[in-house]
C-alpha positions as CSV (number, residue, x, y, z in Angstrom):
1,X,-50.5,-89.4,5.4
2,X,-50.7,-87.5,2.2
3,X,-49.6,-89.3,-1.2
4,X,-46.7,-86.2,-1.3
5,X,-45.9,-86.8,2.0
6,X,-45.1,-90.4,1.4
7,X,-43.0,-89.6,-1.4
8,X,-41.1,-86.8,0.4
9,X,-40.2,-89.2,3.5
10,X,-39.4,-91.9,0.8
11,X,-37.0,-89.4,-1.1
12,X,-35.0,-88.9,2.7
13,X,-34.6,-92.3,3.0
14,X,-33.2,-93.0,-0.4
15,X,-30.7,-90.2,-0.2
16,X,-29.7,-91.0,3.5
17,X,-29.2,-94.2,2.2
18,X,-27.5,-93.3,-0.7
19,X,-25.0,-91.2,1.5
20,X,-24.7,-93.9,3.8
21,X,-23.8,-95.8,0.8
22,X,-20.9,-93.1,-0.3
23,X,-19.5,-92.9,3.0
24,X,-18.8,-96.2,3.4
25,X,-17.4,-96.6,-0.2
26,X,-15.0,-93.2,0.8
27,X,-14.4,-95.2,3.9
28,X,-13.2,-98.6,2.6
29,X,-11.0,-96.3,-0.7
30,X,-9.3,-93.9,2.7
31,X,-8.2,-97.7,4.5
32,X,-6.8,-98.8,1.2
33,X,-5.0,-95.4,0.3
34,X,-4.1,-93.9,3.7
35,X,-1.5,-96.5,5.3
36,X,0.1,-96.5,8.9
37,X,2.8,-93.7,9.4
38,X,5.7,-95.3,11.5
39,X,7.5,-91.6,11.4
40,X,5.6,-88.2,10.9
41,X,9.1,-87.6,10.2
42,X,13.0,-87.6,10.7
43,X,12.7,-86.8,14.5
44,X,11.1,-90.2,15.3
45,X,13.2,-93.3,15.2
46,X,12.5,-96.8,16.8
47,X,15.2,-98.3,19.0
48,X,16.0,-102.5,18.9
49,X,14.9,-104.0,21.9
50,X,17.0,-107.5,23.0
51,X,17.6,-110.2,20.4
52,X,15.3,-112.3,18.5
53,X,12.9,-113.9,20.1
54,X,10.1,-117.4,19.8
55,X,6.3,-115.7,19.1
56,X,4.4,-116.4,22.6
57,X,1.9,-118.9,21.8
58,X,3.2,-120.0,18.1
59,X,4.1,-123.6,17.5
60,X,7.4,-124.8,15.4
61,X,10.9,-123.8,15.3
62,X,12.2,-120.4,16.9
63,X,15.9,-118.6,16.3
64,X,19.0,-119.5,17.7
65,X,20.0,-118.7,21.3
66,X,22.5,-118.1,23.3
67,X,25.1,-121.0,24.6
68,X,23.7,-121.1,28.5
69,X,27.4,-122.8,29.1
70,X,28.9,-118.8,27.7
71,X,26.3,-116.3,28.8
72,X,26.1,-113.3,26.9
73,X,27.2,-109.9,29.3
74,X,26.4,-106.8,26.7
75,X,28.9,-104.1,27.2
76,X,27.4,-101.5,30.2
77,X,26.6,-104.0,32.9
78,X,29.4,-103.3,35.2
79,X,31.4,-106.6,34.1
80,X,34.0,-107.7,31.6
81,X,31.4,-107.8,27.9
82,X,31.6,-111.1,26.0
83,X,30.6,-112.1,23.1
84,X,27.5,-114.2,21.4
85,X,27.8,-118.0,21.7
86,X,25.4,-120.0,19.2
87,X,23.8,-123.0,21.2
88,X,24.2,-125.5,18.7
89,X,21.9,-127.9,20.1
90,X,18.7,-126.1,17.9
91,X,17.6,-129.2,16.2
92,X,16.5,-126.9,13.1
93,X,20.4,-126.3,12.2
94,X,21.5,-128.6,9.2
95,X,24.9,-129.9,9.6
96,X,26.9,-128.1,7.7
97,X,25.5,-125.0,9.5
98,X,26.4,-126.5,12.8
99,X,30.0,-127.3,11.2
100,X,30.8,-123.6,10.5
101,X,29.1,-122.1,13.6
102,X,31.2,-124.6,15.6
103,X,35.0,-123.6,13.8
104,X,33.4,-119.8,14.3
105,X,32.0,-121.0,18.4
106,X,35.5,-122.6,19.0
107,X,37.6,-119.3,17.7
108,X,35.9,-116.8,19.8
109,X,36.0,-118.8,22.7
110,X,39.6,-119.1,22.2
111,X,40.0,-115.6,22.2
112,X,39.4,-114.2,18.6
113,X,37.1,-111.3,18.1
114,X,33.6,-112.2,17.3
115,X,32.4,-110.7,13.8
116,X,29.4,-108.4,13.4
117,X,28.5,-106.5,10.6
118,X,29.0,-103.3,12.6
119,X,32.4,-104.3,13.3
120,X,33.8,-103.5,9.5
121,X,31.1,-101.2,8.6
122,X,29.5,-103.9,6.3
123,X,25.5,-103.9,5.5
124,X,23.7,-106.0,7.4
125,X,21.5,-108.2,5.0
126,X,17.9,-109.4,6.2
127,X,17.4,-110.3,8.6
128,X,20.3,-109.2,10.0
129,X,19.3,-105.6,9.9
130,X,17.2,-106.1,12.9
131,X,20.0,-107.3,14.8
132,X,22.0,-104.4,15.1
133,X,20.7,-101.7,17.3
134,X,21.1,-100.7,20.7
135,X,20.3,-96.9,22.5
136,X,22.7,-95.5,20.0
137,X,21.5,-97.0,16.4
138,X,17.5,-96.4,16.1
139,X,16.0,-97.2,12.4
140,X,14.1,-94.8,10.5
141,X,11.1,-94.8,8.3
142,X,10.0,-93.1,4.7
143,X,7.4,-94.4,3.4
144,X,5.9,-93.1,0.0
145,X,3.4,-94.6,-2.1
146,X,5.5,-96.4,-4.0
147,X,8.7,-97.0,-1.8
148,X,9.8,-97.6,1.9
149,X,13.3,-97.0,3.0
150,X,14.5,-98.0,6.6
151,X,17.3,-96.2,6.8
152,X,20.0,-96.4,10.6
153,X,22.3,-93.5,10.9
154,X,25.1,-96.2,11.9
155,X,26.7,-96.9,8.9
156,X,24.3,-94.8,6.5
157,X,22.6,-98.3,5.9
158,X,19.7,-98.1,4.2
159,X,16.9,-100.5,2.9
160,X,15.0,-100.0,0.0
161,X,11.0,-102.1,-0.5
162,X,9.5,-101.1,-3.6
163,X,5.7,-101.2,-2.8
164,X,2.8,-103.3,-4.7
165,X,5.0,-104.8,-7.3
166,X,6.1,-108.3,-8.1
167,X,9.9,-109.6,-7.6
168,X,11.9,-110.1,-10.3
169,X,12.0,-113.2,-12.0
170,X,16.0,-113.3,-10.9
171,X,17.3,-111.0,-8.7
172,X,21.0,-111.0,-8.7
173,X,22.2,-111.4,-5.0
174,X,22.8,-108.9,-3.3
175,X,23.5,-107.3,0.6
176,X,19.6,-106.2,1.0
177,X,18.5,-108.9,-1.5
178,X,14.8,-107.3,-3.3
179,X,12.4,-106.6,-1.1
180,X,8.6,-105.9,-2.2
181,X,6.0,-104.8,0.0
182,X,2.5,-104.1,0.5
183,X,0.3,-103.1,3.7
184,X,-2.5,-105.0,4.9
185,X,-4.4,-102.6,7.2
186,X,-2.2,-101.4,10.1
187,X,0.9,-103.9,8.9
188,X,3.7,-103.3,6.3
189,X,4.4,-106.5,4.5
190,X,7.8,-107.4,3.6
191,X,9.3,-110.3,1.2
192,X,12.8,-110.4,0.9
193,X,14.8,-112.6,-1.4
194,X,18.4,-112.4,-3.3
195,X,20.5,-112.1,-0.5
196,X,24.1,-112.4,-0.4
197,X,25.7,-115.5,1.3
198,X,28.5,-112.7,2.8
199,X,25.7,-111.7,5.2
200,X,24.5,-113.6,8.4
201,X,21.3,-114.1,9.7
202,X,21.4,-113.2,13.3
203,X,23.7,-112.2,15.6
204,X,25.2,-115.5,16.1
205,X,26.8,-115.0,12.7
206,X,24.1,-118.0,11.5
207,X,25.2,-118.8,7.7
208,X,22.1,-119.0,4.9
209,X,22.3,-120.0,1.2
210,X,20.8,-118.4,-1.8
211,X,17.7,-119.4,-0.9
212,X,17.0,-117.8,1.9
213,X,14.0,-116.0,2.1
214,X,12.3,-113.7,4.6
215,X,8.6,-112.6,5.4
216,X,8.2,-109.5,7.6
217,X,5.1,-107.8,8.9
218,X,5.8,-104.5,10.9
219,X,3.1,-103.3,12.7
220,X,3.0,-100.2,15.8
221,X,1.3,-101.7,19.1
222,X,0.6,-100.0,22.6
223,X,-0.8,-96.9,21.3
224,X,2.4,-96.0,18.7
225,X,4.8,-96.3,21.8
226,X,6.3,-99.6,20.5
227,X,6.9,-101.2,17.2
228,X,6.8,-104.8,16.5
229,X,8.2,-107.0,13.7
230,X,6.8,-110.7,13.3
231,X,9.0,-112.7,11.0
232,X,9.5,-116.0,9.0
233,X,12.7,-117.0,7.7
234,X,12.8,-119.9,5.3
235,X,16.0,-121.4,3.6
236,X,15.7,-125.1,3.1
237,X,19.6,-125.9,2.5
238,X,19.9,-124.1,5.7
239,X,17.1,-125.0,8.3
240,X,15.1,-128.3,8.1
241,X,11.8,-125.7,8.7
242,X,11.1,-122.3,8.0
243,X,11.4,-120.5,11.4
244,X,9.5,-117.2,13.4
245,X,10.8,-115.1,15.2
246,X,9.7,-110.8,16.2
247,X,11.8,-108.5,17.3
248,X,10.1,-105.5,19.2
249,X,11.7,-101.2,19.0
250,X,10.6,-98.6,21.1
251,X,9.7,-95.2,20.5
252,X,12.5,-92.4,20.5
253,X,12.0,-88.9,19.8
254,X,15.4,-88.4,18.1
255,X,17.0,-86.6,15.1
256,X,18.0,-88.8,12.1
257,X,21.8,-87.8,12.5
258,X,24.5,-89.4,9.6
259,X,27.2,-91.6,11.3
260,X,30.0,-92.2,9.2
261,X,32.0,-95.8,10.1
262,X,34.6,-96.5,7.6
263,X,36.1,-93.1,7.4
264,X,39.6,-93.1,8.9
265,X,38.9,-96.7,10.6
266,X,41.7,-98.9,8.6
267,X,42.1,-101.8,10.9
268,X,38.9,-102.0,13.2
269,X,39.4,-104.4,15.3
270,X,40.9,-107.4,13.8
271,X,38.4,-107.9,10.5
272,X,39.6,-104.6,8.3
273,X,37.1,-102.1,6.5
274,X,36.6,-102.3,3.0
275,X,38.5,-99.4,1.2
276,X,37.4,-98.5,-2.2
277,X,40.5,-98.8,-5.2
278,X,38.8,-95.9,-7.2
279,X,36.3,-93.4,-6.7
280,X,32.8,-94.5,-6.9
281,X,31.7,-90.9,-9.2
């Protein structure tokens, strides 16, 4: 082979490699800038699926469950609906939680009507968000590059994670507490702090401090039918552990569609709404 010909096939190679080179660079920048889409848009929503639930094959504490002595009948099922019993006997529960959810236990037992944030059109906190839901009460996403909202029509609730930034050095508590995010390949990370002590953490109306703290990692599985959250909640004047748990949506091609609670409802139930004194603009 000619001298020229050696230097032609070597000038290929370089710039195949050098392409090669750029491609994979473009490659690794389009993963970092171009995260998952949970919604092309406001047609696709993602309904709850059952309660919280222990992470198959994951060691340690789980949530709380249901009181096997008062099963849980949802409304639907062809029989008279009752309501959530905590099963006190989790081991994780420090006392004074098992005091309060036992004066709460005893009351709805006895008859009273047992609270849920739906039930005075109150926000949910985190991670009580996840347990409302049901057919009629799907959660949206919007995601930008600096901001995700997960937004259910119930309620006009809303939730609000500011993207690759830090948390404030002290967030005043509030009912969504300050949530920062960032994605880590196909999963949207979320850290939740500053949450209000009015909210519960499940739907066995579990109490949490000021130091509660929750980890979230949303991710779509089964080729974008289903959507999956894998959680840790953390509040050590609360639980003796920090706990997992994942709740799991399905896909529902439905129009985001506002539905206004508190408007005309003065006495729902036996909990009242909260009415403003003066206007808020």
């Amino acid at each position: 082979m000619s001298f020229s010909a050696i230097r032609e096939c070597a000038l290929v190679a370089s710039t195949v490699a050098g392409l090669v080179g750029t491609l994979g660079t473009l490659a690794v920048a389009q993963q970092k800038t171009n995260p998952p889409i949970f919604s092309w848009d406001l047609t696709v929503g993602w309904i709850g699926m059952g309660e919280f639930r222990p992470v198959p094959g994951r060691a340690g504490p789980g949530p709380v469950t249901n009181d096997p002595k008062y099963p849980y009948v949802p409304n639907g099922q062809g029989r008279q609906p009752t309501y959530r019993i905590a099963d006190l006997s989790n081991p994780n529960l420090k006392p004074w939680v098992k005091e309060v959810m036992k004066k709460d236990n005893d009351e709805v037992i006895a008859g009273k009507i047992a609270f849920t944030p739906g039930s005075s059109c109150v926000p949910a906190g985190v991670p009580g968000f996840m347990a409302l839901g049901g057919n009629q009460n799907p959660l949206w996403f919007v995601q930008t590059p600096k901001e995700v909202r997960i937004m259910r029509s119930a309620d006009a609730q809303v939730r609000r994670v500011y993207l690759d930034v830090p948390h404030s050095a002290n967030p005043k508590p509030s009912w969504y507490g300050e949530s920062v995010g960032h994605y880590e390949g196909d999963t949207l990370v979320i850290d939740t702090i500053g949450l209000s002590t009015k909210t519960f953490v499940d739907a066995y109306r579990t109490p949490h401090t000021e130091k509660l703290h929750v980890v979230e990692r949303w991710r779509m599985v089964d080729d974008r039918k289903f959507m999956e959250n894998i959680f840790t909640v953390e509040d050590p004047d609360t639980y003796y552990e920090p706990w997992t748990g994942m709740k799991r949506y399905r896909r529902a091609e439905r129009p985001f569609d506002e539905q206004i609670c508190a408007e005309g409802n003065w006495q729902l139930f036996d909990y009242g709404v909260p009415i403003a004194n003066k206007p808020d603009f």
